[in-house]
N, C-alpha and C positions, 0 to 999 in steps of 0.2 A: 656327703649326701647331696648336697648343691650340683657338686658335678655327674653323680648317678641320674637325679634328677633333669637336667637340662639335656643329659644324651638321651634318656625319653623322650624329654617334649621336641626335641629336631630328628629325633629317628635316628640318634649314630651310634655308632658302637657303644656298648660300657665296658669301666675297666675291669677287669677278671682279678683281682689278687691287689694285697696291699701287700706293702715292705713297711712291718713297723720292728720297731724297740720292741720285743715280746721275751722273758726269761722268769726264772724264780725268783730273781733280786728286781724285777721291775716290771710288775704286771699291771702299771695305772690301767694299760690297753681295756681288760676286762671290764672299766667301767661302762666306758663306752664304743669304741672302736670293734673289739669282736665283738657285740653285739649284734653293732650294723653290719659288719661284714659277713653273720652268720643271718642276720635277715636279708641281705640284700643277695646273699650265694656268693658270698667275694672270696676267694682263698685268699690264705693269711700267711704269709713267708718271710716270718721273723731274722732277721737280723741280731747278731750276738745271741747266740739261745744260749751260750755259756757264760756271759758276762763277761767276755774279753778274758776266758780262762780262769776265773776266781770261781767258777763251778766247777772246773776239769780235776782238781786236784781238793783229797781231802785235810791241806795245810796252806791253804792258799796266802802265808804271810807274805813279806815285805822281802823283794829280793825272788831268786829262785829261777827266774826264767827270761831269757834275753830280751822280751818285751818290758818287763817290769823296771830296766836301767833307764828304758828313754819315751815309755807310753806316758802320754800328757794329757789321756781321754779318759782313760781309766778314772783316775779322780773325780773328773766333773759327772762321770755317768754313776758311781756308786761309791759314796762316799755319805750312806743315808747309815744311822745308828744300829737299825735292824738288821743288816747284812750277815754281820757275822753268825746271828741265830740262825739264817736261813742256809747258809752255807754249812755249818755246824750239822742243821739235820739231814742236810745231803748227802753228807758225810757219813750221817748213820744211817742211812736208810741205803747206802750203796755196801757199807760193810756188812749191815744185817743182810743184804743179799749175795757178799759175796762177787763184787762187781765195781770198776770204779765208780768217782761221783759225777762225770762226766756221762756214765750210761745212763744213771739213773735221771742227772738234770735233761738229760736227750730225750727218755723216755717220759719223761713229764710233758714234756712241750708238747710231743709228737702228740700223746692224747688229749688234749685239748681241743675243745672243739673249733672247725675251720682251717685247722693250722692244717697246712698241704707238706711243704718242703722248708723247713731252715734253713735258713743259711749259714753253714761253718765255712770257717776257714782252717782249712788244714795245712802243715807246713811238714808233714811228717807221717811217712805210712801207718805208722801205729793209730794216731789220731785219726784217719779213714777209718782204721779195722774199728776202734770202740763207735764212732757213728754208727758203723753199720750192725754194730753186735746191739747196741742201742734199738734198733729197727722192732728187733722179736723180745724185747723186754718189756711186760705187762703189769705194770705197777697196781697193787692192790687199793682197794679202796682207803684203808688204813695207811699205806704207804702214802696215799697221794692227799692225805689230812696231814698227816705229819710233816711231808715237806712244804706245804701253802698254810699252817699254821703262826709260823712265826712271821711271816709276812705284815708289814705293816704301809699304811697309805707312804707316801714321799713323794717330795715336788715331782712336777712333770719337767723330763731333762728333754733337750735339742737343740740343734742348730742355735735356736735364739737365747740360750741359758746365757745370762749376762750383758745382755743387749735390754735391760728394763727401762725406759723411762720415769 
């Protein structure tokens, strides 16, 4: 806000869009962050909207995928107790539609307010085609309580996780 603030008072550009942590396993953002960037007109283009893939799949244990042998970020980003319930109902609410839990965690995001474009990383055509099947997926009201129900608060993670004085 400090710096939306001072490109007013000098008259210079503002910035159009934040890049934040925004998912089903980590939405501190909604406290504050979308707020302001749905008062101030900011597009919002979250980064990880899958959780580094622990939304993609409805068995996301230990193992399974060539990230999983050597990823050292995964832990520090979600390794909060509540996880599992919320990936759990992703899981259901992707097979109650017949769909994987990677469409269903996409099409959550997407409706959310402010959020413009995600950002995935894809390393494989398949994972583009379910982004994009993601796109025309319209989660019901009921669907979208059940997956932000078991949600629970958890530290806020970044850059400086571990750097405390």
């Amino acid at each position: 806000m400090k710096a939306l603030a001072l490109a007013d008072q000098r008259g210079l550009a503002r910035f159009a869009s934040m890049q934040n942590h925004y998912n089903l396993l980590y939405r501190e953002e909604e406290r504050e962050m979308m707020p302001l960037c749905k008062d101030q007109g900011l597009g919002v283009i979250p980064w990880s909207p899958l959780a580094r893939g622990l939304l993609a799949r409805a068995d996301p244990g230990p193992g399974g995928t060539a990230r999983a042998g050597t990823d050292q970020l995964t832990p520090q980003l979600y390794d909060h107790p509540g996880d599992g319930a919320v990936i759990q109902a992703n899981a259901r609410v992707a097979a109650a539609r017949g769909v994987s839990p990677a469409e269903t965690a996409l099409a959550w995001l997407a409706s959310r307010p402010g959020v413009t474009a995600p950002i995935i990383g894809v390393t494989r055509l398949d994972q583009l085609e379910t982004a994009v099947r993601a796109l025309d997926l319209v989660l019901t009201d009921d669907e979208v309580r059940a997956l932000e129900a078991p949600y629970s608060p958890r530290p806020i993670r970044g850059w400086y996780e571990g750097r405390r004085s």
